[in-house]
N, C-alpha and C positions, 0 to 999 in steps of 0.2 A: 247806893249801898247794895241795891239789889243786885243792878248789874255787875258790879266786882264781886259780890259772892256768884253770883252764876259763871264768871269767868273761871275765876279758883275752880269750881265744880270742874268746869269742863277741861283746865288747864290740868288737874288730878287724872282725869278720865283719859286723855289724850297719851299722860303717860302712862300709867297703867296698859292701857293697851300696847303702847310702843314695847312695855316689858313683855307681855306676852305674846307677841309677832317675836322677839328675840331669842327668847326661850323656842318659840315653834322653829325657830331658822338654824337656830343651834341645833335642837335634836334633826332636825332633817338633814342637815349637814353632819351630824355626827352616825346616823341610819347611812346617810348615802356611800360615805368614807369608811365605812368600818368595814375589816376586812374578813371577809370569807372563812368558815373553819379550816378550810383547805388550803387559801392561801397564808393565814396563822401557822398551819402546821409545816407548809412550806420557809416563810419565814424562819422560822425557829430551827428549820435542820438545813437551810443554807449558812444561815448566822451559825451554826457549829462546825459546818464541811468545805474546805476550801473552794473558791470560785475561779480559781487563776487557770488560765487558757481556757475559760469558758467562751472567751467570744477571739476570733483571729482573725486580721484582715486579707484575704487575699490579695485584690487589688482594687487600685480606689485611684480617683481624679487626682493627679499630683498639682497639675496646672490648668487654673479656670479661667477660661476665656469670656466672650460676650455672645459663644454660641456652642461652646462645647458642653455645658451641661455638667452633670456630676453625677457619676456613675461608681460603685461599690460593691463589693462579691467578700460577703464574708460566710463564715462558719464557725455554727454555735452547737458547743456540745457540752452533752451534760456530764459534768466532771463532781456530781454530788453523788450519793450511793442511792437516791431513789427518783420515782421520776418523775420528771416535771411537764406539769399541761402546757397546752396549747400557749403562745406568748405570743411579744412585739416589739421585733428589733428597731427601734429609733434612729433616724439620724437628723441631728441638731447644730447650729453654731452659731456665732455669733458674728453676723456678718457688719458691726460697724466696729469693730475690736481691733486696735493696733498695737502689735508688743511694742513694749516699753524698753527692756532689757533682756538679756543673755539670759537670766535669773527667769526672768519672766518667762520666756519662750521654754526653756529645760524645766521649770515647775510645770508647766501644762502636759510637756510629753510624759511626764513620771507618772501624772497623775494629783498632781499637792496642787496647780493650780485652781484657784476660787471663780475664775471668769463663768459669770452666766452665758447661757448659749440658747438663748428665748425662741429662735428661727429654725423652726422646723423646715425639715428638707424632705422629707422623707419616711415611709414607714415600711415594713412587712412583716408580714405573719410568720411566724416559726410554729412548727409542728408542736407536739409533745413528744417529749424524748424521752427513752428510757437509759439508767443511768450507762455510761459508758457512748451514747447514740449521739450523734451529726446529724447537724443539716442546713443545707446548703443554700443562704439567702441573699438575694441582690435588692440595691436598692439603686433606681435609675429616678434622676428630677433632670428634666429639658431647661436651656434657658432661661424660658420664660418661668421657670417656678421662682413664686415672691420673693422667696428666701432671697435665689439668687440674684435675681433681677436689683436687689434693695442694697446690693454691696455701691459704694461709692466711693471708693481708694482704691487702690494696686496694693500687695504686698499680702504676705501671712493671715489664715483666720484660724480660729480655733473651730473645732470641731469634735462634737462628743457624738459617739456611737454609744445608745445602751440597750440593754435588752433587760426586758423584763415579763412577768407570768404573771396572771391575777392581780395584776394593779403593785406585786411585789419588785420592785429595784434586784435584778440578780447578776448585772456584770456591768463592765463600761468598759471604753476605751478609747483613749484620748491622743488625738491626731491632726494633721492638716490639711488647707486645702489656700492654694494662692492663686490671688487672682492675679491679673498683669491687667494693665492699664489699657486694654484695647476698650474702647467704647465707652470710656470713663472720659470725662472732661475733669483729666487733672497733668499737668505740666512734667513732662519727660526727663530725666535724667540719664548722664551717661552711664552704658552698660558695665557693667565688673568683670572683667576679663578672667576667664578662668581655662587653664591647660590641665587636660586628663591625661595622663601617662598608663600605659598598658602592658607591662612587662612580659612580655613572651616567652616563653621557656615552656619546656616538656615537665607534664603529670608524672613523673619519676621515670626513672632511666635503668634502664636493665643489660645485661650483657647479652651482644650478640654470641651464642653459643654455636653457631654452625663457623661463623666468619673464623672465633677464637680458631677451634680447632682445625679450621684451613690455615691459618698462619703457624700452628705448631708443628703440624704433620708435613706441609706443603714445602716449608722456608722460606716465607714470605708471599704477601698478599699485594696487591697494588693499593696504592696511597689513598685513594679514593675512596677503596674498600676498607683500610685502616682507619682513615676517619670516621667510619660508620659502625664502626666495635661495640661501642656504647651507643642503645638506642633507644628511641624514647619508647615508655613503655606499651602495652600492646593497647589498653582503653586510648589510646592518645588519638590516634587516626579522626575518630568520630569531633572530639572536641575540638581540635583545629581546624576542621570543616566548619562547625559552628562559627568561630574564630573568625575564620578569614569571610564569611558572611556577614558578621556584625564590620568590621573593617572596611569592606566593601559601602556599605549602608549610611558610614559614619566616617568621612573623610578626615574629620580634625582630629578623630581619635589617633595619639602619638602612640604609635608605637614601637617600643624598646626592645630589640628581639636580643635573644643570645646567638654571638653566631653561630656556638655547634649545634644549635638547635635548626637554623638553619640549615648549616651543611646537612643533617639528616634528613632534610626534606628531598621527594625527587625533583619539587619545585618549590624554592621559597620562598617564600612569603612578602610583599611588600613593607620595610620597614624605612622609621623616619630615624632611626635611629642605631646604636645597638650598645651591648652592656661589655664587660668582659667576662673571657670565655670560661662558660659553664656557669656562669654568676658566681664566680671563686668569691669566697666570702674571706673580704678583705679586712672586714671590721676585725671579726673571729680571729685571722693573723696577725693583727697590733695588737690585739686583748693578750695573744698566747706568748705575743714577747720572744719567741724558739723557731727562730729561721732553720738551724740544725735541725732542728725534729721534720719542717716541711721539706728539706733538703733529704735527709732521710728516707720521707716517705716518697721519695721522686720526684718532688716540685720544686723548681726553681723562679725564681721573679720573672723571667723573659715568659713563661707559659701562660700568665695571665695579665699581662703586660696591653696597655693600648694597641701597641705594632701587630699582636700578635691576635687581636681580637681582628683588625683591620684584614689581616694576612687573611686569616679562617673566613671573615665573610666575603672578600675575593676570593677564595677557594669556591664557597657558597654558590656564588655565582655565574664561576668560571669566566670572571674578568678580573684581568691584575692590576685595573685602572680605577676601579671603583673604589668611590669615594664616601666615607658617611662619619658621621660624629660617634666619637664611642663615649658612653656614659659610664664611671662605676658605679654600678647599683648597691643600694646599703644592705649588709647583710643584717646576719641576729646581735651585733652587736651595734654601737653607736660610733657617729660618725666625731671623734676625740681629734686632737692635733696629731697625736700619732698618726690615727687612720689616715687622715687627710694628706700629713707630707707624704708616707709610704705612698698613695695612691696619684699625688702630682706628680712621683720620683716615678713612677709604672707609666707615665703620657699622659695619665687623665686632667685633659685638664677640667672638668666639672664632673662632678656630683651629683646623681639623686640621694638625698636626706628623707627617708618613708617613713620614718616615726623619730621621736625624743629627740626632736633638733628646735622648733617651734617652742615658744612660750607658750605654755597652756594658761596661762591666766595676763595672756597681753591686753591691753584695755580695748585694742584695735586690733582689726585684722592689717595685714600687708602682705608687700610681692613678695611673694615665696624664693628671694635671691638674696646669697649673702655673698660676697667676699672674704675669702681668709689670704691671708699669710703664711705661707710656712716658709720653711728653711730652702723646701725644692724651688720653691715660688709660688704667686698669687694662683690659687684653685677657689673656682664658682661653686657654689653649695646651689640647689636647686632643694628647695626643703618643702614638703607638704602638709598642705594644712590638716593640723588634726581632725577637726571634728568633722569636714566633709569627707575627709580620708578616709577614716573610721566608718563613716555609715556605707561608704560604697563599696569598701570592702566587709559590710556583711557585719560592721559591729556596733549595736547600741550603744549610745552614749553611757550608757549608766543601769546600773542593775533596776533600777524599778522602771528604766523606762524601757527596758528589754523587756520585763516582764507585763507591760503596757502593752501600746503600737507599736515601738520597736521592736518588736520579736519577730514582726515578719517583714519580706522586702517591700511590699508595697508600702509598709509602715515607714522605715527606714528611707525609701524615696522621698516620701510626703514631707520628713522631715528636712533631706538632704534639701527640696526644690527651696521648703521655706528658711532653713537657714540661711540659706543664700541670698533669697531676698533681706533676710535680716542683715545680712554683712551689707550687701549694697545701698541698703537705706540709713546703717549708721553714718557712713562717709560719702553721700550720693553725687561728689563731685572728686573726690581723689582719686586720683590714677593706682590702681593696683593692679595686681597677676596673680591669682591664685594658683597653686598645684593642689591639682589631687591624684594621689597616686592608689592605681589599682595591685590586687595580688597579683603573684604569676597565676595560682588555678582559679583565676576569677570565672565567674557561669557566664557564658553567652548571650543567654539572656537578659540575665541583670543588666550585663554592661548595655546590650542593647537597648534594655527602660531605661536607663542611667543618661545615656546619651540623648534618646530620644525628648526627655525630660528638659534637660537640658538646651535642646536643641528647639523645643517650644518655650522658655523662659528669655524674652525680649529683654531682661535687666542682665542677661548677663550673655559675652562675647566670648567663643571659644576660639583658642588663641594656640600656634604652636610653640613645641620648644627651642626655635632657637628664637620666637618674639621674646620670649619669658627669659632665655638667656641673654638677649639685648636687653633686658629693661633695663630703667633708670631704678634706685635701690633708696630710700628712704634715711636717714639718720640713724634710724630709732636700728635697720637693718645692717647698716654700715659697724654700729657698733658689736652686733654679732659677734665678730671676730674675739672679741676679748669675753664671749660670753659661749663658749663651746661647750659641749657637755664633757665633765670632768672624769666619771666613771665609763669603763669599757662597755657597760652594761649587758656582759654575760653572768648567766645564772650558773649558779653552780652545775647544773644537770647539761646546761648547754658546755661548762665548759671541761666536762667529765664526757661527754661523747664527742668531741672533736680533741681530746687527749686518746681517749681509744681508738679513733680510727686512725689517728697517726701510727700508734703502736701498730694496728694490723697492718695498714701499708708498711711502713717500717721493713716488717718482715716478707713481707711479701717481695718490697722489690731491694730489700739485700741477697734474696734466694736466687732472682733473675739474674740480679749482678755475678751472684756466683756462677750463676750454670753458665754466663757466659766468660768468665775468666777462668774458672776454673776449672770446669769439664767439658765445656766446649773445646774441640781440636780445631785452629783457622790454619789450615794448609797454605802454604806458598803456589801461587799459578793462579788457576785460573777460576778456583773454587774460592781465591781470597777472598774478593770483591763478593760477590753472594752471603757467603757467613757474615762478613760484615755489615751487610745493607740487614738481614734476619736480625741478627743481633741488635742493630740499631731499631727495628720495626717492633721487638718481642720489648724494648725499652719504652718505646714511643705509646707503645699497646697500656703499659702497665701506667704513661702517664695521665692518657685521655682519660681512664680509670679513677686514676686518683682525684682531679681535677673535680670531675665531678663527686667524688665522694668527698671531698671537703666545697663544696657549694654550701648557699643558705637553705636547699631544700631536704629537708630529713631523712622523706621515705630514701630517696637515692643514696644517701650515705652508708647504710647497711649494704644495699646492692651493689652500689659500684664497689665498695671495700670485698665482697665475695668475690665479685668479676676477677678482681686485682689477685685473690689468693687463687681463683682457680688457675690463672692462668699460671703462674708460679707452681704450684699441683701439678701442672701436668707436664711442665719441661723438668722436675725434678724427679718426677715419678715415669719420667720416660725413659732412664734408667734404672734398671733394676734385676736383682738377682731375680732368675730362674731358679724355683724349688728344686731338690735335690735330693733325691733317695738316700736312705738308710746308706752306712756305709759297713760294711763286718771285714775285719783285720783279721787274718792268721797268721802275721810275720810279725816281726819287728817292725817293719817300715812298708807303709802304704800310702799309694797316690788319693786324693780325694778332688776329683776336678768340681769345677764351677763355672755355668753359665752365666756372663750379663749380658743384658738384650737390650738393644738401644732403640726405639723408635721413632729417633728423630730424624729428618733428611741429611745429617751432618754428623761426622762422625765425632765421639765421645774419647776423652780418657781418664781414667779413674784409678785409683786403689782400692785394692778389695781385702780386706782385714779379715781373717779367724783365728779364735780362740776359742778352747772348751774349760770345760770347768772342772778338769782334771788333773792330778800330779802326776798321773801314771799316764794317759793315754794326751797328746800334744799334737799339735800342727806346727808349720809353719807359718809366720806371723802375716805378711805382709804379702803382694804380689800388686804392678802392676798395668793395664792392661788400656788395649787401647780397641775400641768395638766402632766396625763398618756402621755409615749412614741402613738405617732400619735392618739391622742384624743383630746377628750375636757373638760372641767370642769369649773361649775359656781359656779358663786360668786351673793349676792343679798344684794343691797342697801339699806336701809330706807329713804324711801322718807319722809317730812313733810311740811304741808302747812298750810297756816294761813291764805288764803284766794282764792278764784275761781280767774282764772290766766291759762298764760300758761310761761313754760319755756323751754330752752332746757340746755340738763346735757353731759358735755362733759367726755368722758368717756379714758382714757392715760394709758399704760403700762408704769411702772418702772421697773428699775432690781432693785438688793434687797441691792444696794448700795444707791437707793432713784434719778438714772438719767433715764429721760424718755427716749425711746425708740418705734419705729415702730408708723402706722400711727393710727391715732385718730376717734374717735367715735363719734357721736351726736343725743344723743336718745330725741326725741320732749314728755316733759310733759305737759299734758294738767289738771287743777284742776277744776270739778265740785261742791264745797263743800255744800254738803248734810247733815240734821239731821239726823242721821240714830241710836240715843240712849237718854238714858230717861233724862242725863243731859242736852241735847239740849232742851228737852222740859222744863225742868225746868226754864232754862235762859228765856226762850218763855215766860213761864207763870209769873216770875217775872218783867220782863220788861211790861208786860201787865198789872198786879197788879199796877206799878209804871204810869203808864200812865193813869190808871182809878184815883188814889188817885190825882195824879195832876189836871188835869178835875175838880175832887168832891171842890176842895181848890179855884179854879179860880172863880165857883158859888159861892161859899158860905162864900165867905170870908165878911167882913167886911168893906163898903168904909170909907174912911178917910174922916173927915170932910173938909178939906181943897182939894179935890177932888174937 
């Protein structure tokens, strides 16, 4: 009995004590954790002040090998209104984590993903910033750091970057890092074939201004120089240097050039491909339904026609033998049945499809190849996959994960490398060909991380386009055909600026038309031949113009449509009245001559119209007249007046179809009418005869009686 009450005792005691160790471990733990005044008051006005682009990636390990390590260059600034101490930027992940799903991978980049990330990789100190203040922090782990060392699979990891001050949590950003299976013992799979497409073409296009006015004033320029009218604009020089650098560096990169883009080069460019010419945006022509209206604006089917892309890049080259695939590139609209037969009916026989041809919600990825039918005949679609598409040309998947890691390129990479590995580990034995297609003003740079990225990612085979054009095509792709996208998919803004530049060509080249039917003079001998080849060159001029001002690139649409009307300006306005002095009448009937002045190498004829705005003082209507190559020649009105007055006589050129044309004249007459011949005096002296005889009758008349 004893001993069991002394147990009890002790057994009381033993807890007892264990409560009060628990109690001392609590408050120690709650002393040790509790947070600072400073970092409470911090707390509390970042919890009110937004934090978004507090922390941005510069560049970071896209692809983790078994000896490249993991290297990151970020910058953190303070975007709160006061300022924040001294911190520490984090970098963590979770190196035994495999996505699961698409769902999966896209919650992590937004941010909603729940994956712990226990494996520290890295650390560094951030200054204190004052509010508005940067700075600039890398974080480098070698190989051998544990983190890394502890990965055991290939494929996608998560990774969180966070930063935080005083023990406070004040940004994150969530991103990737892929390993590849070098120095891992785990069993290879075949690589996923992926083709990058690079579309070449000029940062917008501007009118050659010395060359125009050599072909107006001269009468014509040689062919060579006519091709290079529209040129690419002046930043452009520097960025094709980049260009053809990254090209050089990166052999599988295909690239699609335009061939006038080419022709403008004094040496161009190596390409595996080419588009049609000026990237005529074909989609925009089946959306608008109004072949009349492109006819109108001086475009015909043959100018952006496959032959015609072929011809321009033998021109290019200055060989007539040369041989290469021409592609139609998609423009701002989609690529519909319409599009598709108009562009088999043009030679093409394939397609690149750069956005809204792809399933966005296909359960699987596949080769980027379909087969259609149309009425012209079977045309290849070469279609690109969206969401690799999207990040390489520069766009986030998705708004929260823009405002994540994807806001910047290296974010965007980190994603693109491990997408990809996600695509090749769903189906890790099927044959597929990706596309991805780049913009035309893609950065240099990018494409060269893009590439290079790529070109360390062992899962996947960069492949060209005519492999991707050979491939074999899946069932699921076969059925495409009957699954084309049904809307044109121009926006209303889009298809309200390619109605107006129709209109301004429109006018532009019905005025060339006229100057040369109708005020152009083509002489018989030996000046025929000349006016004619001019005439056909001042046509030719107006269509390289338009060409590109209905392409898919915007800025050039404004500028080449100016191009187009100056040059119309200035073969209109190269006839024209010479101003004219006051004119002052003392007769009845006075000459009023007129100058027009022609400055073009070819002679002109016209009609010259005056009328005044008088009942008394009048001209004669019509006259007209025919003016030497860069001269002048007048013409001289009949004035007639019926009484002292002034008017003025508006003076209009016609062409010789009777439509007025260039700007107007206003010559002031002024009429003093003077006696200046013997019928005046006659009138004179009659009327004075008639006013003495009245007088002599008013005397002498007779009054009436009733007076």
């Amino acid at each position: 009995m004893v001993n069991q009450s002394a147990q009890r005792h002790v057994s009381r005691g033993l807890r007892a004590l264990s409560s009060i160790l628990a109690m001392v471990l609590t408050m120690a733990l709650m002393l040790l954790y509790a947070p600072t005044p400073s970092a409470r008051a911090m707390e509390s006005t970042t919890s009110a002040e937004s934090t978004d682009g507090m922390l941005s990636i510069n560049s970071s390990t896209a692809v983790l090998t078994d000896t490249s390590g993991y290297h990151l260059n970020a910058t953190v600034t303070n975007t709160t209104g006061q300022e924040i101490p001294a911190g520490t930027l984090t970098l963590a992940m979770n190196a035994f984590y495999t996505f699961v799903s698409r769902n999966d991978i896209q919650d992590w980049s937004e941010g909603n993903g729940r994956i712990p990330t226990p494996q520290s990789v890295g650390q560094a100190d951030v200054p204190a910033l004052q509010p508005g203040a940067s700075a600039n922090v890398s974080i480098d782990a070698d190989a051998h750091q544990e983190s890394l060392a502890a990965i055991n699979s290939w494929g996608p990891k998560p990774v969180l970057l966070s930063y935080s001050a005083n023990g406070t949590p004040l940004a994150q950003s969530h991103t990737f890092v892929t390993r590849t299976g070098a120095g891992l013992h785990t069993p290879s799979t075949p690589a996923l074939h992926i083709t990058v497409a690079q579309p070449l073409a000029a940062n917008g296009w501007t009118t050659d201004s010395k060359l125009l006015g050599q072909l107006v004033d001269e009468g014509g320029i040689s062919s060579s120089k006519l091709a290079k009218i529209a040129m690419p604009s002046k930043d452009d020089d520097a960025r094709l240097k980049s260009l053809q650098q990254t090209f050089a560096k990166h052999d599988m990169l295909q690239v699609v050039g335009d061939p006038t883009y080419l022709q403008a080069m004094a040496m161009p460019t190596r390409v595996d491909g080419i588009t049609q010419p000026a990237l005529f945006d074909i989609t925009a022509y089946s959306a608008m339904n109004n072949a009349p209206a492109y006819s109108a604006a001086g475009i015909n089917d043959r100018q952006w026609s496959a032959a015609k892309a072929r011809k321009t890049y033998q021109s290019a080259l200055g060989d007539s033998n040369a041989d290469i695939t021409a592609y139609a590139w998609q423009g701002n609209g989609n690529w519909t049945l319409q599009a598709l037969t108009k562009a088999r009916q043009q030679g093409y026989g394939t397609v690149i499809a750069t956005h809204d041809f792809e399933e966005d919600d296909a359960a699987t990825v596949r080769t980027g190849k379909t087969v259609v039918s149309t009425d012209a005949g079977d045309i290849t679609v070469l279609s690109a996959q969206n969401v690799l598409s999207g990040l390489a040309q520069g766009k986030a998947t998705s708004d929260d994960a823009n405002a994540d890691s994807e806001g910047t390129t290296a974010g965007r990479l980190a994603r693109f490398v491990a997408q990809s590995a996600f695509y090749q580990m769903e189906q890790p034995y099927a044959e597929r060909n990706l596309l991805v297609c780049l913009n035309e003003d893609s950065d240099p740079s990018v494409v060269d991380a893009l590439m290079s990225d790529i070109e360390q990612s062992p899962w996947l085979n960069l492949t060209d386009l005519a492999t991707l054009k050979d491939a074999d095509i899946s069932e699921d792709a076969a059925s495409m055909s009957t699954d084309l996208p049904q809307t044109d998919g121009l926006t209303d803004g889009m298809r309200s600026d390619v109605q107006q530049t129709l209109s301004a060509l429109a006018n532009s080249s019905s005025n060339i038309k006229r100057f040369n039917t109708s005020i152009l003079v083509k002489p018989n001998g030996k000046d025929e031949s000349d006016v004619n080849t001019w005439s056909r060159q001042l046509t030719n001029a107006h269509t390289i113009m338009a060409l590109h001002a209905l392409g898919g690139e915007s800025p050039s649409r404004s500028t080449m449509a100016e191009g187009a009307n100056q040059l119309a300006a200035l073969l209109i306005n190269g006839v024209a009245i010479t101003p004219t002095e006051s004119v002052n009448v003392v007769s009845e009937t006075a000459k009023m001559p007129v100058t027009i002045s022609n400055s073009h190498p070819y002679p002109v004829k016209v009609k010259v119209s005056s009328l005044t705005d008088s009942m008394q003082i009048v001209t004669s209507r019509f006259d007209t007249v025919q003016v030497p190559p860069h001269g002048e020649a007048q013409v001289a009105f009949t004035i007639r007046v019926s009484t002292s007055g002034t008017a003025n006589a508006t003076i209009s050129l016609f062409d010789r179809n009777g439509a007025a044309f260039g700007a107007t004249q206003v010559t002031h007459i002024t009429s003093a009418l003077q006696i200046s011949d013997k019928s005046g005096f006659v009138i004179i002296g009659f009327a004075v005869l008639l006013g003495a005889v009245g007088l002599w009758r008013q005397f002498n008349r007779k009054k009436d009686p009733d007076e």
